[in-house]
N, C-alpha and C positions, 0 to 999 in steps of 0.2 A: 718584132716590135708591133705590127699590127693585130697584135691580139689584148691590145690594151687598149685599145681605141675600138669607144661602142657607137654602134652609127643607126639611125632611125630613117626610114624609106616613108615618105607617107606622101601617097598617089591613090587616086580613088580608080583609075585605070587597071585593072588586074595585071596585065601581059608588062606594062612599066614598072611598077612595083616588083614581081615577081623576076624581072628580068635583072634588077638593079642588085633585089637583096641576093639573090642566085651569084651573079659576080663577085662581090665583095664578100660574099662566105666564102668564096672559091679560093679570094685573095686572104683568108685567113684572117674578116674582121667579125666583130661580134655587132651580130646586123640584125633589125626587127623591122615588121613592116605593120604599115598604119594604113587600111582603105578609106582615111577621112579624117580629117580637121580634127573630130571629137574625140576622137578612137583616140589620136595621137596627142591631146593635151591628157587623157587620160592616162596615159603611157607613160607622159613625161614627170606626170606627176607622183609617178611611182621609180621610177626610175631618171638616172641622169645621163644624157648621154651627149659625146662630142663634136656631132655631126653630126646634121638635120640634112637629110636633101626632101623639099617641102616643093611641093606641086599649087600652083597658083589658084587654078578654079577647081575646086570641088562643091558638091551642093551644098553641105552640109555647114561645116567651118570654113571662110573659105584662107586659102593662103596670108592673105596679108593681117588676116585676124590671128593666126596662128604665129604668125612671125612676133605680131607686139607682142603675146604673150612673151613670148621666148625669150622678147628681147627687154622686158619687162623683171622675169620669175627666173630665169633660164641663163644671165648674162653669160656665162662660159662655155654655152653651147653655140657651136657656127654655125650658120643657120645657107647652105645652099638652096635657088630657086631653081624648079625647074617648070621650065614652059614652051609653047609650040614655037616656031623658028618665024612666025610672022609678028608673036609679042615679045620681042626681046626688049622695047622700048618701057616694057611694065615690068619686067624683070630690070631694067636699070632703077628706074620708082623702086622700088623692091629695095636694092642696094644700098639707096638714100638712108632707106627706114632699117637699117641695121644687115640686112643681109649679107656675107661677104663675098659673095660670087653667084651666079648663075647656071643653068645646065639648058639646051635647048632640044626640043623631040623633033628626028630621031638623032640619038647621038651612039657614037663610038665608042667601045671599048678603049680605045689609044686614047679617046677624050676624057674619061673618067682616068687613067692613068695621072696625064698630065695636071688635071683639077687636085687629084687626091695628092701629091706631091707637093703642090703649093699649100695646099689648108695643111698637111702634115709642119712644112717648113713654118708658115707661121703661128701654127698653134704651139707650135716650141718654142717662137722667139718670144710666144705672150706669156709661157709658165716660165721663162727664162728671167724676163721682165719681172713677174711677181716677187723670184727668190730675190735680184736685184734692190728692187721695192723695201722687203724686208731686209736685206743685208742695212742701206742706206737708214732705216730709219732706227734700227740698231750699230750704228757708228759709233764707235768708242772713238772719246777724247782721248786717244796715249799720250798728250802731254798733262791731261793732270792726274797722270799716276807719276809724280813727282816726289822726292826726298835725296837728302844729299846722307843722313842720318844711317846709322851701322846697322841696324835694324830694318831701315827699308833698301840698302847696298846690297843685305843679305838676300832679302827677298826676291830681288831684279835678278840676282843670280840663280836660285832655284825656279823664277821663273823660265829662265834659257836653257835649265837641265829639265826642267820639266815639260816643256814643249818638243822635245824632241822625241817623245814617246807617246804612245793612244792611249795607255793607261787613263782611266777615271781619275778626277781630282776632287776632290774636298778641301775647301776653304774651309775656315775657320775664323770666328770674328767678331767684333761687338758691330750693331746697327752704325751705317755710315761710315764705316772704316774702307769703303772702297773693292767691297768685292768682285763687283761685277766689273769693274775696273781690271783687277787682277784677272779675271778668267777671261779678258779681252783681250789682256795681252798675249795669254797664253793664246789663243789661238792664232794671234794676228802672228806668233813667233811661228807655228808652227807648220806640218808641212797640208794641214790641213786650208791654210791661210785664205787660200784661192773658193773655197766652199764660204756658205753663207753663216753665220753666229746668233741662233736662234736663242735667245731669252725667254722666259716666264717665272713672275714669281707664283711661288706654288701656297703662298700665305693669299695674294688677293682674289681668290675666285672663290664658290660652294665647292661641294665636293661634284657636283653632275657638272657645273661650269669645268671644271678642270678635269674632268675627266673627256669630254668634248675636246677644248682646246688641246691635250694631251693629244690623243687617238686620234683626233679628227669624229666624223660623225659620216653614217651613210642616208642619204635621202629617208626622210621617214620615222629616224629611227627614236624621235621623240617628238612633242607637239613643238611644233613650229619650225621644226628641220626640214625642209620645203629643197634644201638642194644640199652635196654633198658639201662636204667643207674636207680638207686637208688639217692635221693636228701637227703639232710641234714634232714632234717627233718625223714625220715623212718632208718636213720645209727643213729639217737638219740635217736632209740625205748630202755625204759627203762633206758634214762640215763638223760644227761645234751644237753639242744641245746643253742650254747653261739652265739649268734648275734651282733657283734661287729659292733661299727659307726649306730647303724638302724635310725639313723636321714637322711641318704642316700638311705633308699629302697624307690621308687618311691608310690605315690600314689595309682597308680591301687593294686599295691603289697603289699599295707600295709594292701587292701580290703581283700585278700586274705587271709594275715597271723591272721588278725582279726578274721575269718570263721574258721579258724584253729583251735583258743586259744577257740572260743565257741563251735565248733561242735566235736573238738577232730579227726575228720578225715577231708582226703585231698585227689586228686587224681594225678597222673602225667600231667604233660605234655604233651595232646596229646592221653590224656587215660581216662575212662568213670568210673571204677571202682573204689570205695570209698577204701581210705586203712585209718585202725585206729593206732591213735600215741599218743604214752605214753612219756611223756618227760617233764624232768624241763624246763624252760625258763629264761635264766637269759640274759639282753641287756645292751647295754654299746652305750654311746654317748660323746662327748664332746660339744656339740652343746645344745643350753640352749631349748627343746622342744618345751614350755612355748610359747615362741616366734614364735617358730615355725610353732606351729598351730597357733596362732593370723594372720601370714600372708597367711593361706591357705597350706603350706608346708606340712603339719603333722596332721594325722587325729586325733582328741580329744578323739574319742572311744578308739583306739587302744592304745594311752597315757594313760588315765586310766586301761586300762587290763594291760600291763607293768608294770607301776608303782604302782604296789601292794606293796614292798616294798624297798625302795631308799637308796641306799649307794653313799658318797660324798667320793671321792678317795683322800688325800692332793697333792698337789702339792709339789719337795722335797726343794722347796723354804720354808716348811712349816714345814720343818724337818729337818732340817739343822745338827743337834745331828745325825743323822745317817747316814749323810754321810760319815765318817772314814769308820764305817762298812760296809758299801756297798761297800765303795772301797775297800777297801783288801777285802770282798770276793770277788768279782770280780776280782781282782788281782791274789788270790789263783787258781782260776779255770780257768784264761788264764796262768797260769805261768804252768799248769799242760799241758795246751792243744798245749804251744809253744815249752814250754822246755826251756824256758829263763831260768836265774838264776836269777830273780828279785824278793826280798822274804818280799819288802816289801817299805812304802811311807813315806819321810822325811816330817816331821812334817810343816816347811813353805809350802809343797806341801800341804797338808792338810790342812788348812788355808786357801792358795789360791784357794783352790776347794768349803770351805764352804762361802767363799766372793763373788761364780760366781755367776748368777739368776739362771740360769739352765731352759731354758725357753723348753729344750727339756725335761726335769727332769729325772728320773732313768735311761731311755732308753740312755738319752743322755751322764750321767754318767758312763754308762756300756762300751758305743762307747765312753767313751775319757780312758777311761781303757787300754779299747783293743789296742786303737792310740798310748798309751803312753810307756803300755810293749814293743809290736813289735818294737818300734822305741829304746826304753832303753838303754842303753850302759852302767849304772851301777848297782849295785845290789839295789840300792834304785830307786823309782821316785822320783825324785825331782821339784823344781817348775818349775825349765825350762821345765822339760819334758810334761808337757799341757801349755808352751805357745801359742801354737795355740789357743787357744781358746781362750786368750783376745785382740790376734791379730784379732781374727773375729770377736767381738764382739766390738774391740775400744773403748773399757773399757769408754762406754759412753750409755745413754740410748736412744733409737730413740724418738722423741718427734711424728711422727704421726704412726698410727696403720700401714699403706703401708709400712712406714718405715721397722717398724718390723718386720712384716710379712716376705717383701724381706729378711731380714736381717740371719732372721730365718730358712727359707726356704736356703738361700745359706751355710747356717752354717750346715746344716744337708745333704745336697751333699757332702759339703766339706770329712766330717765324713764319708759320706759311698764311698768315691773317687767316685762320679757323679752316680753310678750304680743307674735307676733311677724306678727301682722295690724293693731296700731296700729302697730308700729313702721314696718314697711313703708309703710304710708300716710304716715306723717310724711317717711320718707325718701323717699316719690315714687318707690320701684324696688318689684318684685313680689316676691310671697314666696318664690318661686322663688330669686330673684335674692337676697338677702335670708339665705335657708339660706344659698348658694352661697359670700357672704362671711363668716358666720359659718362655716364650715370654713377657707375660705382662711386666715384670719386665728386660725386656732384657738379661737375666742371662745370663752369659759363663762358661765352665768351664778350668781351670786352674792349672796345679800341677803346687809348686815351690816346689823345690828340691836346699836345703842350706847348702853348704859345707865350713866352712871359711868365705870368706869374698864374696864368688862366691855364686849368683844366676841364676839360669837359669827358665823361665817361658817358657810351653810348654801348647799348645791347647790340650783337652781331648778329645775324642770320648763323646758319651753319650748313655749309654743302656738302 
């Protein structure tokens, strides 16, 4: 294991340095050494590395200048001080300002032992932290992947047949139907469960953004990559890598993810080094593939390794029976999170909720929830309280697809008040894409605000 760990010596002493980097090549680390302050920011700035033992007075840069940087530019590097056995009180200063330990001249072989052991131990418990970090702020809600309905019964159960194998999964699904829902359960069923469940959708980034976040990036390897980054794909070692929309990752990039799924290893961004990866793969699309590749969009190999095995998500036009449930739970858990006193949905409101299309589906059920408590004024919802949504909809069907789409697209600004980074997520296309129809389509955006018999219409900003 010690050959994955790179360690930087910088002493302007020759016989110290030369004596240090000498050891720990010996013990099999990948070690440089630095005669000064300058040498070694120049170093770091070309390379990253995990361990600093950094010498306090030199002429040139001196230690404690070297340490801000690091602890500045550098955050993931440990930064040990070393210094004469009369300044250890400067070497504690040192610690205050980020240092994580000290080394004192002359010191022992059995002493660098026992230091390298500790920085080993918690340099592990801090990447351990970060997977952590990410599992936590990717938490699936498993209770609202809910329905009592024959259609999602079925589903609950090929998810328990599906979970039991590493095979690749492919969902299948309209916007908001709860994908990523589904591919959470799948791993939380699985024996994977205990590994982290890394998300990205592959619709919100450019193509160099997602190929970064993918791969990761090595120090350098384009302007402003100043320090290494980890990509999805190595933060998924031993768990789940969820790929959301990948009917959007570009061509060159589908070569790549293809190289992946066969050879099991991949390199950074920028970096020559093979790193190997262990990971489920489950993808999620709304976009009919099929099609996809027929016009050249979509590479046929890469469909095939995907689609090992294929889940159809229903649409909640298709489940109409579980909408009561969704809405009060949803109801339950914004009435907890507002502190409203709204404890629950009058029966015509329920009715008019299973009459709507729901062309946003769960998602857009959840967002007229939300719309309808915060607005609420009685202890029940009532029908009036989601009028807005047959006011948007003009309880009429669009007869051509632009229609709708417009339609759809302005109905789902409306829902998120224009913020045009929820809305995008809701709709599953990039804000790119996103702008692009809100021009095509001349969109504006609009609050009315109805008191009485008074209306006021007021121009929005757009985020």
């Amino acid at each position: 294991m010690s050959g994955r760990w790179k360690l930087l010596v910088v002493d302007d002493e020759m016989i110290v340095r030369e004596s240090l980097v000498d050891w720990f090549m010996k013990s099999g680390y990948d070690v440089e050494g630095a005669d000064g302050g300058r040498a070694a920011l120049d170093m770091m700035d070309k390379k990253d590395y995990d361990f600093i033992f950094l010498d306090i007075k030199m002429p040139d840069v001196d230690g404690f200048q070297v340490l801000d940087n690091v602890k500045k530019n550098y955050p993931n590097s440990m930064v040990v001080m070393i210094t004469a056995y009369g300044s250890i009180e400067t070497a504690v200063d040192a610690m205050k300002r980020g240092a994580c330990d000290y080394l004192t001249k002359p010191f022992e072989p059995g002493d660098l032992v026992a230091l390298l052991e500790r920085l080993l131990q918690h340099k592990k418990i801090l990447e351990e932290n970060v997977i952590l970090r990410e599992q936590v702020a990717s938490r699936m809600r498993c209770d609202d992947l809910l329905g009592a309905s024959h259609c999602m019964q079925q589903l609950f159960k090929l998810i328990e047949q599906v979970a039991t194998f590493d095979s690749p999964v492919l969902l299948r699904g309209e916007t908001g139907t709860g994908k990523e829902l589904v591919a959470k359960a799948i791993h939380a069923t699985s024996e994977r469960c205990i590994g982290p469940f890394i998300p990205i959708n592959c619709g919100g980034f450019t193509e160099t953004l997602l190929e970064s976040e993918l791969f990761g990036h090595e120090s350098g390897a384009f302007t402003g990559a100043r320090g290494a980054k980890k990509g999805r794909l190595e933060m998924a070692e031993g768990g789940t890598l969820f790929l959301d929309e990948i009917g959007e990752i570009p061509l060159k990039m589908q070569i790549d993810l293809l190289r992946v799924l066969q050879e099991k290893t991949f390199h950074r961004v920028g970096g020559t080094a093979k790193i190997p990866v262990d990971f489920r793969l489950i993808c999620a699309t709304h976009r009919d593939l099929a099609k996809e590749i027929e016009r050249g969009a979509f590479r046929q190999d890469l469909y095939y390794r995907l689609n090992v095995i294929e889940l159809e998500i229903p649409p909640l036009r298709a489940r109409i029976d579980d909408i009561p449930v969704l809405a009060q739970h949803f109801l339950e858990r914004l009435r907890k999170e507002t502190n409203k006193p709204v404890v629950g949905i009058h029966p015509q409101a329920i009715n008019a909720l299973k009459n709507y299309p729901w062309p946003g589906n769960v998602r857009e059920l959840e967002n007229a929830v939300e719309r309808a408590v915060v607005l609420a004024k009685g202890r029940y919802l009532t029908k009036d309280d989601f009028a807005f949504l047959f006011r948007s909809s003009a309880q009429d069907i669009p007869q051509s697809l632009r229609e709708n789409e417009k339609q759809h697209i302005e109905r789902i600004l409306n829902l998120y008040g224009w913020n045009i980074s929820k809305a995008a997520q809701a709709l599953e296309i990039s804000r790119v894409t996103l702008h692009s129809k809100i021009r095509h389509y001349n969109l504006s955006a609009t609050v009315n605000m109805t008191g009485g018999s008074k209306s006021l219409t007021s121009r929005k900003s757009v985020r």
